[in-house]
C-alpha positions in Angstrom: 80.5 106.4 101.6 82.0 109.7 102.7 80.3 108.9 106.2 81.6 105.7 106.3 85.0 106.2 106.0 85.8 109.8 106.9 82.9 110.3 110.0 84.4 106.5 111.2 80.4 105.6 111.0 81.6 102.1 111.5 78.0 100.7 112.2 77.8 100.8 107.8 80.6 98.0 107.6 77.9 95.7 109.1 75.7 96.6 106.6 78.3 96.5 103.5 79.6 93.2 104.7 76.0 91.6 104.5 75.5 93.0 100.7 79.0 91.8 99.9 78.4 88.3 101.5 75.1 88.0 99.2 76.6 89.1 96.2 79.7 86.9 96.7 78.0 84.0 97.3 75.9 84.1 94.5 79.0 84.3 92.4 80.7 81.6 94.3 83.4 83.1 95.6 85.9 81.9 98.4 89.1 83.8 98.6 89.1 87.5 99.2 92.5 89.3 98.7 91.5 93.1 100.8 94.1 95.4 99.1 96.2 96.7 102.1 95.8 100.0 103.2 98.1 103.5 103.0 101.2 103.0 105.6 100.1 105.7 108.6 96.5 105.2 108.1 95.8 103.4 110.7 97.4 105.7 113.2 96.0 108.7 111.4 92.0 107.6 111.3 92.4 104.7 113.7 90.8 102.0 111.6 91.2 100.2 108.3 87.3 99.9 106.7 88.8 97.3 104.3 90.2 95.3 107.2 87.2 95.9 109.1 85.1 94.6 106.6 87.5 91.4 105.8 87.2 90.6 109.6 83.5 90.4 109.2 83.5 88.3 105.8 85.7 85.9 107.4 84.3 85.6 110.9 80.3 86.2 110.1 80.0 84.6 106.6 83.0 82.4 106.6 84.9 83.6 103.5 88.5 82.9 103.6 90.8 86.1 103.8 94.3 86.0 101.9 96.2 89.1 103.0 98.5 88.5 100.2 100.1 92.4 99.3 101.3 95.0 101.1 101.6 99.0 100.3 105.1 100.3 99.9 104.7 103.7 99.6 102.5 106.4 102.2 101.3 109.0 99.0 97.7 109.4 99.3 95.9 109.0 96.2 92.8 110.9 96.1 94.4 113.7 95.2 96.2 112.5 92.0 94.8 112.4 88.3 94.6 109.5 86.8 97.9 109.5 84.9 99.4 110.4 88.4 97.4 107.0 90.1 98.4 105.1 87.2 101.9 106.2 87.9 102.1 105.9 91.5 100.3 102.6 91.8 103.1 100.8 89.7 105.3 100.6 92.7 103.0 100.8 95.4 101.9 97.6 96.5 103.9 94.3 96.6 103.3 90.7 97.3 104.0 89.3 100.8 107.1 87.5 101.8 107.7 84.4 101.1 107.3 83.0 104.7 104.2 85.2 105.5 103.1 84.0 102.0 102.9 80.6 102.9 101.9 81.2 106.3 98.4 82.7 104.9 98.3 79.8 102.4 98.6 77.4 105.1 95.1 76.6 106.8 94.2 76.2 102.8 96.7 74.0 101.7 97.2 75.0 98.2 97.1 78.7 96.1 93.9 79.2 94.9 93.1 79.4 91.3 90.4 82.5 91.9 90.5 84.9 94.2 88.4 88.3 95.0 90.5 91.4 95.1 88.4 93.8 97.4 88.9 97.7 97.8 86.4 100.4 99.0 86.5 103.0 96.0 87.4 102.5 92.1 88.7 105.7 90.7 90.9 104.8 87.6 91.4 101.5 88.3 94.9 101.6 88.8 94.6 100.1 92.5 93.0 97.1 91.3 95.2 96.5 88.0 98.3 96.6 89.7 97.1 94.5 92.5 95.6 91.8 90.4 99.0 91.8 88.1 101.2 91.1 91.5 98.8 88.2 92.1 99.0 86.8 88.8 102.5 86.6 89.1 102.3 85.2 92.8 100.4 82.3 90.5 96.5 82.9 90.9 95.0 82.4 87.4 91.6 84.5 88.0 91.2 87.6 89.7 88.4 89.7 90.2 88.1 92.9 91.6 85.3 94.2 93.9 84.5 97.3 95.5 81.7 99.2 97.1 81.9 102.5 95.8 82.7 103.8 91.9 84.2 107.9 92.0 83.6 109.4 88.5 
């Protein structure tokens, strides 16, 4: 993982797309939400794996990408215990506006009722709650969370 995302070995998100795409399809899946990265990241390690990885769901495999939240805040998590993700996590992502809302509905027509909430590492959790709790709201009925790596 390490590799991957600090040593920008960026040949690996051919390879984790292709587990991903078998995997989701077995379980059926359609709609992947990525959860949106750290504001600065991009211009700090010059690439967003997540991203990367949606682009290749979507344009190799075909899955449809919802990029349905945004991240408020620029705190770095992997440096907070869990009671300090938990904490910062409760404010740090958000849905969409409205207009871009609809804008990534559009080419679908309606909100889909499940949807595939996709990170790179699950430490507490908190990431993923939070995220799937902003989408529920936004009116999707199931989400489920995915992600590559687990960090004990």
């Amino acid at each position: 993982m390490f590799a991957w995302k600090s040593s920008e070995i960026r040949s690996l998100s051919s390879f984790f797309a292709g587990i991903l795409n078998r995997f989701l399809k077995a379980q059926g899946a359609k709609f992947i939400v990525p959860v949106p990265p750290r504001k600065g990241k991009i211009s700090e390690k010059g690439w967003d794996q997540i991203d990367e990885l949606c682009n290749l769901l979507d344009y190799i495999y075909g899955f449809k990408i919802l990029r349905l939240l945004e991240r408020r805040t620029t705190q770095e998590q992997k440096k907070l215990d869990r009671e300090g993700r938990f904490r910062q996590t409760k404010n740090a992502y958000k849905r969409v506006c409205d207009s871009r809302f609809a804008r990534e509905l559009k080419p679908y027509g309606v909100l889909p009722d499940k949807v595939w909430l996709l990170d790179d590492v699950c430490t507490t959790g908190a990431t993923i709650e939070n995220c799937a709790n902003i989408l529920k709201e936004a009116g999707i009925k199931e989400i489920t969370g995915i992600t590559l790596f687990a960090v004990d």
